[in-house]
C-alpha positions as a Markdown table, in Angstrom:
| # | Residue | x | y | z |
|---|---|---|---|---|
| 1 | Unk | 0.0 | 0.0 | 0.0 |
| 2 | Unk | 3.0 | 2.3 | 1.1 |
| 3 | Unk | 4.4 | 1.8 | -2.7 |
| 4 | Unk | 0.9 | 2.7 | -4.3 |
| 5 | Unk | 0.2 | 5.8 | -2.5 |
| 6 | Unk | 4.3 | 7.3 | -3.9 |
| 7 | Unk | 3.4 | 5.9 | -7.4 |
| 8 | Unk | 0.0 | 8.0 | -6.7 |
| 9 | Unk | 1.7 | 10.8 | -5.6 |
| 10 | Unk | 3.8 | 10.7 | -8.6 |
| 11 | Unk | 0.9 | 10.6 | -10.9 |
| 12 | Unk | -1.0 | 13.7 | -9.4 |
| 13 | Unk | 2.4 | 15.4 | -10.1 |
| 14 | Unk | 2.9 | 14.2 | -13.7 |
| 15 | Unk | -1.2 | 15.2 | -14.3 |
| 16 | Unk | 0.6 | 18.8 | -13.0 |
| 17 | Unk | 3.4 | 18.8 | -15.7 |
| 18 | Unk | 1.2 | 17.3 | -18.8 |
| 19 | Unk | -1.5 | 20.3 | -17.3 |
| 20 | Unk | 1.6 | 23.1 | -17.7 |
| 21 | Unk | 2.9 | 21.7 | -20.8 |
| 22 | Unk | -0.6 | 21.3 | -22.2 |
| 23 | Unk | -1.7 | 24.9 | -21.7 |
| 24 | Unk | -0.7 | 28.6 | -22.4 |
| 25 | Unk | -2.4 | 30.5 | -19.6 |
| 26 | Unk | -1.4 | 28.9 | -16.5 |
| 27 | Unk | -5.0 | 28.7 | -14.0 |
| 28 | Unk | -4.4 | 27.5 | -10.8 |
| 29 | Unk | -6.7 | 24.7 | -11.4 |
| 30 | Unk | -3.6 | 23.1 | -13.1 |
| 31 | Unk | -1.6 | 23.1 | -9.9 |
| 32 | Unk | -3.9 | 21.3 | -7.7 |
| 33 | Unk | -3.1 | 17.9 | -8.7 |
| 34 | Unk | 0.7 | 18.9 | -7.2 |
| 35 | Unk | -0.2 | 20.2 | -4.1 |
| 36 | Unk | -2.7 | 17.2 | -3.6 |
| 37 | Unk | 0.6 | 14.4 | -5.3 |
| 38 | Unk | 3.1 | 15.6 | -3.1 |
| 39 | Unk | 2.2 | 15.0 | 0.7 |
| 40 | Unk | 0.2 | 11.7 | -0.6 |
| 41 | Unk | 4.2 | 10.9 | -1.7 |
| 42 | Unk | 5.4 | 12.1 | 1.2 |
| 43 | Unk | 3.3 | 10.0 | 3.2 |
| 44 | Unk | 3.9 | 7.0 | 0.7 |
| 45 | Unk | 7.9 | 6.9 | 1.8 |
| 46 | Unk | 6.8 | 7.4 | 5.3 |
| 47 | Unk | 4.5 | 4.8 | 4.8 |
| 48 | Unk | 7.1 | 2.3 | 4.0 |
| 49 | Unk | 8.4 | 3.0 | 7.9 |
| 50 | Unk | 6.7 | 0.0 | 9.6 |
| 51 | Unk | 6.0 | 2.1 | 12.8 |
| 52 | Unk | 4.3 | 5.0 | 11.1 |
| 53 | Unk | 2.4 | 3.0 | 8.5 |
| 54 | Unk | -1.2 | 3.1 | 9.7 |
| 55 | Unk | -0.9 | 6.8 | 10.2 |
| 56 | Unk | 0.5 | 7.8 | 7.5 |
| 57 | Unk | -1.8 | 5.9 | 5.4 |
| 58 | Unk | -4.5 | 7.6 | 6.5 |
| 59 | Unk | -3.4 | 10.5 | 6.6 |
| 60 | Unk | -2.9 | 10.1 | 2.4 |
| 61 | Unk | -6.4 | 8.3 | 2.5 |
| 62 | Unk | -7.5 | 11.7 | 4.0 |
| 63 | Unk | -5.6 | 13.8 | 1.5 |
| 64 | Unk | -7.3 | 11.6 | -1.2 |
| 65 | Unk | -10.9 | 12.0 | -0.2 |
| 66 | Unk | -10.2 | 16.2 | 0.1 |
| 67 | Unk | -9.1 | 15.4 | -3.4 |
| 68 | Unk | -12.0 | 13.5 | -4.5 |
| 69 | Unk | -14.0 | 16.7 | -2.8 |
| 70 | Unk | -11.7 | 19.3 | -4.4 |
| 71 | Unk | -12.2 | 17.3 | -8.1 |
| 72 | Unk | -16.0 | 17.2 | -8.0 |
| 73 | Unk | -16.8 | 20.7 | -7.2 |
| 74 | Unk | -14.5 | 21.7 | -10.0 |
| 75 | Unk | -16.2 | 19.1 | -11.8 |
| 76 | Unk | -19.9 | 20.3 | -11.3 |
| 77 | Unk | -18.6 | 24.2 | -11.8 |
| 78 | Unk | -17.5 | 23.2 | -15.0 |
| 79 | Unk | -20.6 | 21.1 | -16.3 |
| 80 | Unk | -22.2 | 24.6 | -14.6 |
| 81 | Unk | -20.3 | 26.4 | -17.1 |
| 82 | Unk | -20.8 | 24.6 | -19.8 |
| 83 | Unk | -24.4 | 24.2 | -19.7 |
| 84 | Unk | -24.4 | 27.7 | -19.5 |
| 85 | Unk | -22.2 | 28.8 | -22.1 |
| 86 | Unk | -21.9 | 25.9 | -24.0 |
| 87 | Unk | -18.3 | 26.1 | -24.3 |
| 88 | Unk | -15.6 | 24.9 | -21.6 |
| 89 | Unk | -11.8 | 23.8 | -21.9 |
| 90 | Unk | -11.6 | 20.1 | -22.3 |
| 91 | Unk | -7.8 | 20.3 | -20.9 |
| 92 | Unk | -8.9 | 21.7 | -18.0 |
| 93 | Unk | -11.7 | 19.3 | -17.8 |
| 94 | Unk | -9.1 | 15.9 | -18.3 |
| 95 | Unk | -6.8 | 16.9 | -15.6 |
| 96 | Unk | -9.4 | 17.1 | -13.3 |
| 97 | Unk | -10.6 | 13.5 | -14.0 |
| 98 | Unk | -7.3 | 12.4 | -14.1 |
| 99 | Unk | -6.8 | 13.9 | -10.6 |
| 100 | Unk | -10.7 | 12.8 | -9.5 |
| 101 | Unk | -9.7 | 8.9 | -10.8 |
| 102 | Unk | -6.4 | 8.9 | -9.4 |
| 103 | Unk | -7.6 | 9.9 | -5.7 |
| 104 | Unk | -10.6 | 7.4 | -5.9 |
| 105 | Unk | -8.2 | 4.5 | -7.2 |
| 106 | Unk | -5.9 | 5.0 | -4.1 |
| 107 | Unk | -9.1 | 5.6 | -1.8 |
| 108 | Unk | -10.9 | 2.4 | -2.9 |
| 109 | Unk | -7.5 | 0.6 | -2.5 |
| 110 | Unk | -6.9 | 1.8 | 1.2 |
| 111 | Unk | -10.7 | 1.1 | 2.1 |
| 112 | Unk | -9.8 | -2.8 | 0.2 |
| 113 | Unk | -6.5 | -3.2 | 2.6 |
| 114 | Unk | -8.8 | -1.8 | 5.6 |
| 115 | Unk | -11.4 | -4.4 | 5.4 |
| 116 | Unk | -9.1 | -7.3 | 4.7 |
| 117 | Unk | -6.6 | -6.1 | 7.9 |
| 118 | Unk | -9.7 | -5.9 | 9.8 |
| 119 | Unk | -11.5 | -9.0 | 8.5 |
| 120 | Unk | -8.1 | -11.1 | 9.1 |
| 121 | Unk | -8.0 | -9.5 | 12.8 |
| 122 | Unk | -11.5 | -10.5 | 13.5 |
| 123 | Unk | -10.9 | -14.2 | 12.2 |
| 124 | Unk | -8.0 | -14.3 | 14.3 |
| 125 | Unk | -9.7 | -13.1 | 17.0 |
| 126 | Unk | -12.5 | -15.5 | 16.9 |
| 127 | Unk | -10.1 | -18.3 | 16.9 |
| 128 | Unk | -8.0 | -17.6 | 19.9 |
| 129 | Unk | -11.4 | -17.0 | 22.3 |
| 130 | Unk | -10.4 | -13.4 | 22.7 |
């Protein structure tokens, strides 16, 4: 899990350089994805730290679902905009998802590895009467 959240990280930050290099006017929608990518990287190598790894795990998990947040309000302002003027930047519009499907992949993974360490703890429980 610790090696999924760094190569998360690192895709939040290459959605950041493909947003820079894919657009003249430089919004500061396009730098999200970075500031989201690099503490969720940050936390990866710290995750890898067998005595920090449930916190820093969840702190990512927690970075991802404020990115999930972040991603679908810009999400719903652009379908907003472009209902209402018909015409919205479909750059802008990819990076978001990019960033939206990146934090719900490494959020739907975490949740996975939560239930299974929490199923395995309860079946180990069970069997040693405790």
């Amino acid at each position: 899990m610790a090696r999924f959240g760094i190569f998360s990280g690192l895709l939040l930050c290459i959605d950041t350089t493909v947003a820079l290099f894919g657009s003249l006017d430089k919004a500061p929608l396009l730098f999200i994805p970075m500031m989201l990518g690099i503490p969720i990287l940050f936390f990866g190598v710290v995750a890898l730290n067998p005595h920090r790894r449930k916190q820093a795990l969840a702190t990512a998990a927690l970075l991802g679902g404020l990115g999930c947040l972040i991603g679908f309000g810009q999400l719903i302002h652009l379908f907003s905009l472009w209902r209402n003027v018909g015409a919205v930047n479909l750059h802008y519009t990819r990076i978001v998802l990019l960033m939206v499907g990146v934090c719900i992949a490494y959020l739907a993974t975490y949740a996975w590895n939560w239930s299974a360490r929490r199923k395995f703890r309860m079946m180990f429980l069970n069997r040693s009467g405790g």
